[in-house]
N, C-alpha and C positions, 0 to 999 in steps of 0.2 A: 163640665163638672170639674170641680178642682179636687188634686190629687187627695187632698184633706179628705176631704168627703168620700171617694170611691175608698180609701182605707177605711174610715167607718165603717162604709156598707158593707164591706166584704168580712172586718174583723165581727160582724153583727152575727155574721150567719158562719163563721170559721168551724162550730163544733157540728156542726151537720155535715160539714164536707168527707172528713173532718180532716182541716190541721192542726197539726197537733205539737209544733214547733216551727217558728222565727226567727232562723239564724241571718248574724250579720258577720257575712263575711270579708267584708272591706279589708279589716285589720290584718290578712292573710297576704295583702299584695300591698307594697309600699307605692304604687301608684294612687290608691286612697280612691278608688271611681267605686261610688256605694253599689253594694252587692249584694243581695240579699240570696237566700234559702229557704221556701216555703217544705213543708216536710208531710205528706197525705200517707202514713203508712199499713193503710186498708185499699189505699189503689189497686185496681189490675192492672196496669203497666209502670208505669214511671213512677217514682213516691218521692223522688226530692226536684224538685222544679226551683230554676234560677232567675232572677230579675235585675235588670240593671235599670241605672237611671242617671240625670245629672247633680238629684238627692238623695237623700238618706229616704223620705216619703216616695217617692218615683221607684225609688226600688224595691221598697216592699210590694208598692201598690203591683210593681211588673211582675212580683214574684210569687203572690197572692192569687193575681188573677190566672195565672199560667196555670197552679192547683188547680185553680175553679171549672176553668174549661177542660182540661183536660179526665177530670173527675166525671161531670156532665157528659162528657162524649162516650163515658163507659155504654150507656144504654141509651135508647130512644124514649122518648114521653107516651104514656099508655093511650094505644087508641090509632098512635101513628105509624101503625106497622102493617102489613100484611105479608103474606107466603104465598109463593108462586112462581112459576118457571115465565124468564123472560119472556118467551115465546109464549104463554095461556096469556100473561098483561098485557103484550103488544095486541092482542084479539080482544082483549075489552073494552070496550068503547068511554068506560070509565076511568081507565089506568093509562098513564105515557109513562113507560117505564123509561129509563136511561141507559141505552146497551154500555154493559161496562167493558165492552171492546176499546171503547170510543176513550177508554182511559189508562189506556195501555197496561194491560195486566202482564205479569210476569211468567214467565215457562210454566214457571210450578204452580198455576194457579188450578182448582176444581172447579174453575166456572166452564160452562156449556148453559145454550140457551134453552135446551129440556129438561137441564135440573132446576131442583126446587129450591128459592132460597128466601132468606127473608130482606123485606123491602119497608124504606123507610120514608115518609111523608116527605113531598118537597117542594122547592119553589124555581120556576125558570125568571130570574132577574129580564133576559131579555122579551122572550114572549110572553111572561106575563102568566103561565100554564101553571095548573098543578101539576108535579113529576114526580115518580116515584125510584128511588137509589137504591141500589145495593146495601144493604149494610153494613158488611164489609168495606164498601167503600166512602162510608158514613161515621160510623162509630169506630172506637180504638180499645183496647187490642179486637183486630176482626179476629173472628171466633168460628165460621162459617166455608173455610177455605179458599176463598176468592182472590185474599192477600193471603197470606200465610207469616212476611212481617210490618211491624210496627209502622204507619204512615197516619203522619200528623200533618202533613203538608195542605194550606186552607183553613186548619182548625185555631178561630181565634176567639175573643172574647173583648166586651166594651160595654160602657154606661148603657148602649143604648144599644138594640139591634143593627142601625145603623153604622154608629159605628164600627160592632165587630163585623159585618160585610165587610166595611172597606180594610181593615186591618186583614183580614182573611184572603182578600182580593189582592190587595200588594205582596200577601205570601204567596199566595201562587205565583204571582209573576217573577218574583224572586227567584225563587226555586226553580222556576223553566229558564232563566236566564245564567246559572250558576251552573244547570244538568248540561246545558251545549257547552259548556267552557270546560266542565268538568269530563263530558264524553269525548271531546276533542283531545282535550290533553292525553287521555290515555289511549288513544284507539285513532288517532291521525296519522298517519304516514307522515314523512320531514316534508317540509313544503308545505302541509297542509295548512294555511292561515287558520289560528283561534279566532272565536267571537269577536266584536266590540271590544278591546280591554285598552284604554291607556292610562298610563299612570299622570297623576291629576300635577300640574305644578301648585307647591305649597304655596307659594305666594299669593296666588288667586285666589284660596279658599277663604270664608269667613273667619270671622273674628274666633268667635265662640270654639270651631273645628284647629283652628292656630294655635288655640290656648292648652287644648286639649294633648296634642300635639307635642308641643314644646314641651309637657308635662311629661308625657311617654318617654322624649329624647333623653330627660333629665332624669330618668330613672335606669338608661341604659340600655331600651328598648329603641330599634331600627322600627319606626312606624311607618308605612308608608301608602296611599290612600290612589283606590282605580276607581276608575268611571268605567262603569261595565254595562252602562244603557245600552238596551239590544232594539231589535226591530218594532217592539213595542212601541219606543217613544214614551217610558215612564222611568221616570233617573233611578240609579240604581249601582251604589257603591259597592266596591270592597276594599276593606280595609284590613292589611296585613301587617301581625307585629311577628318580629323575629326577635328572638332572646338568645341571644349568644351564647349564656352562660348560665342553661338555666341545670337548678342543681339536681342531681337525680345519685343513685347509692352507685354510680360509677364511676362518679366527677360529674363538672358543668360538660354539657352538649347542646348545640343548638335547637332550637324549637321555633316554629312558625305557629300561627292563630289566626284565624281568619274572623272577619265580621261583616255580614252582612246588609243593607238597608236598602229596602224600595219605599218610595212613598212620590206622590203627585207634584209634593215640593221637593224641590232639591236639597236644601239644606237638611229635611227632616230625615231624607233617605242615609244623607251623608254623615249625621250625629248618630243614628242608627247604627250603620257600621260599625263608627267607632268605639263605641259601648259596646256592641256585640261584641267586640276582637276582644275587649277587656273583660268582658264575662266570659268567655272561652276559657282564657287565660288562668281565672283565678279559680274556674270551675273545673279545670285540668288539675291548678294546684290544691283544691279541697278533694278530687277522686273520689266525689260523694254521686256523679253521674251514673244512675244502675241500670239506666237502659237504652239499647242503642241495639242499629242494625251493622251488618260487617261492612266496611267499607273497601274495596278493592283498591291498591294503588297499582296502575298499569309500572312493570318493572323493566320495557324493554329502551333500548339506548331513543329512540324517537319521542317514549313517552316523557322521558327524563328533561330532555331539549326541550321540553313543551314546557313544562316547567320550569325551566328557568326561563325560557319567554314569557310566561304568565306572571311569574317573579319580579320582570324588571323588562314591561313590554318598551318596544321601540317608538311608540306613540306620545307624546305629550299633548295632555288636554289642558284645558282653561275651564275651572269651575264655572262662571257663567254663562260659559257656551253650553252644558247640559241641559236637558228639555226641562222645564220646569213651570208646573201650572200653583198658581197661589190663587186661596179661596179663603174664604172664611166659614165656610157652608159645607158639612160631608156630602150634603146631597149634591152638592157641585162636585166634590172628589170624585163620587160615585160615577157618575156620569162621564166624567173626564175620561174614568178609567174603562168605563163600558166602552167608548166610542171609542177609545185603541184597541181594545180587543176588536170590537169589528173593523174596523182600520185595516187590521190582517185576517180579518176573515172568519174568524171567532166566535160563534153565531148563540154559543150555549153559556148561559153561568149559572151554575146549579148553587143554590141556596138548600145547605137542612138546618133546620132551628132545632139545637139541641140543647136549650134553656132549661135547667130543669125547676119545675113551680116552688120546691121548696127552697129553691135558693135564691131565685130573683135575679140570677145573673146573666144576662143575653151571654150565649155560647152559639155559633156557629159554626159547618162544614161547608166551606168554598170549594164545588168543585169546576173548573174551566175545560171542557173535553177539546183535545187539541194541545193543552200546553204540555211541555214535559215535567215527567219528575224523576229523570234518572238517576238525582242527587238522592233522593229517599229510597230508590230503591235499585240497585243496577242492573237487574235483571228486566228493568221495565225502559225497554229502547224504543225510539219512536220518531218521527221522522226529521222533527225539527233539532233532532240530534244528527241522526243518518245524514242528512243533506249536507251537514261540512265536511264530509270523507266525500263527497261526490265532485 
């Protein structure tokens, strides 16, 4: 569906969400990469949601849709719920619950498998089962104890059910790719090797990622673009700008921005980033972000040195040496991306359909038991972090 169209449908059904404001923030950052500000401010969590794009349409559309799902995931669709302690569903012959062990809950969590909690209708992508999730770890903000903060990690949205799986599936992978790098860096001994990280040589990358590039350089911004593909085998950028000079009521100080992208193709994953790093940017300089969890930055002399290795790794890669599968088909992305997760062993992908009827918008919760998210939450550590300190 072309971008045209998905802004129709979404500006159709806007006052039910409701948004209630369209800001374009381009004109804020003299790098000009369209930016938009969808504004929901009846949400329970988040009320100003950001979209980038490589148009003025692409970025509404990305900024529209973000409201949409994240609206959607406030509650469950009526009908799709039930109550009960993990331990009573695991004994019903009619219920597969999903221990929410298996998704690494945090210290401060109220789960135990004898209390009662409520569970939301689901789907197992690989066997094919009906399962039933926590809702907590379904919906946003959980409300229930289980999280205690804000985790969006999986939750995406698209034309089709289809496609927000697979947008939902490359955030998760994302996100367990970015938690190793990011628990390394602060919590490695020196000597500890980080992740996969090399920085990409410019020359090698496409046209389009060049252009983009050289635009950044020419505004004064240090950009500079890793190949962070981990053991997956699904490509996977970051893209880091640093602003030397940027202005704050002290004087200019330096500032870095990070941006992320997965996706099956490599160029998609790589255009990703760099948009992202540019929405960071302009979404630091708008200060209109209200919601966010605390972010810890490890402060001791080891964590620091990790960081500047992460900064400017010793690695040089070649853009078309990253994995990269090209389709025309989601349901070949899909699949692509099912058979790496089993690859490493990956045996579960929990699908919750959080579409809600009056909006028409497929919304989605990806959850993969096994991957990390310690980037979402830090209190939530897990092995495929743990294993680089060993």
């Amino acid at each position: 569906m072309r971008a045209e169209e998905t802004e129709a449908r979404v500006l159709a059904i806007r006052a039910r969400v409701p948004i209630t404001r369209l800001s374009d923030l381009t004109p804020l950052d003299p790098i000009r990469l369209p930016v938009f500000a969808a504004i929901t401010p009846l949400a329970r969590d988040l009320t100003t949601h950001l979209g980038k794009g490589v148009d003025a349409v692409s970025a509404r559309v990305s900024a529209l849709m973000e409201a949409v799902e994240r609206v959607s995931a406030e509650q469950a669709a009526k009908g799709a719920t039930r109550r009960g302690s993990f331990t009573r569903l695991s004994r019903a012959k009619s219920a597969r619950p999903i221990d929410p062990v298996t998704l690494h809950l945090p210290a401060d969590t109220r789960y135990a498998p004898d209390e009662t909690f409520t569970w939301v209708e689901s789907h197992d992508l690989v066997s094919g089962d009906r399962v039933w999730m926590a809702a907590d770890l379904a919906l946003t903000p959980p409300s229930e104890g289980i999280l205690r903060d804000v985790d969006t990690n999986g939750l995406a949205s698209g034309n089709t059910l289809l496609e927000a799986i697979v947008h939902g599936l490359c955030e998760v992978i994302e996100r367990d790719v970015q938690s190793q790098l990011d628990f390394t860096t602060a919590f490695g001994d020196a000597g500890v090797p980080l992740p996969p990280l090399a920085a990409v040589a410019p020359e090698s990358l496409p046209t389009e990622a060049r252009a983009w590039l050289d635009r950044l350089r020419e505004t004064g911004l240090d950009a500079r673009v890793q190949d962070a593909t981990g053991d997956l085998g699904v490509a996977t950028f970051r893209t880091v700008l640093a602003d030397y000079d940027y202005p704050t009521p002290a004087g200019p100080v330096p500032m870095l921005f990070t941006g992320w992208g997965t996706a099956p193709h490599a160029t998609a994953a790589l255009l990703r980033s760099i948009t992202e790093a540019v929405q960071a940017r302009l979404g630091f300089i708008q200060g209109a972000r209200d919601s966010f969890n605390v972010r810890w930055e490890g402060a001791h002399a080891t964590s620091r040195a990790h960081r500047r290795q992460e900064l400017d790794p010793a690695r040089v890669a070649l853009f078309p040496r990253t994995p990269s599968f090209e389709s025309l088909d989601l349901r070949d992305d899909l699949e692509f991306l099912l058979g790496r997760l089993r690859a490493a062993g990956l045996e579960r992908v929990i699908v919750t359909d959080l579409t809600r009827k009056d909006l028409g918008i497929p919304v989605v919760r990806v959850r993969v038991p096994g991957l990390s998210c310690f980037t979402v939450n830090q209190r939530r550590v897990d092995w495929r972090c743990l294993r680089h300190l060993l």
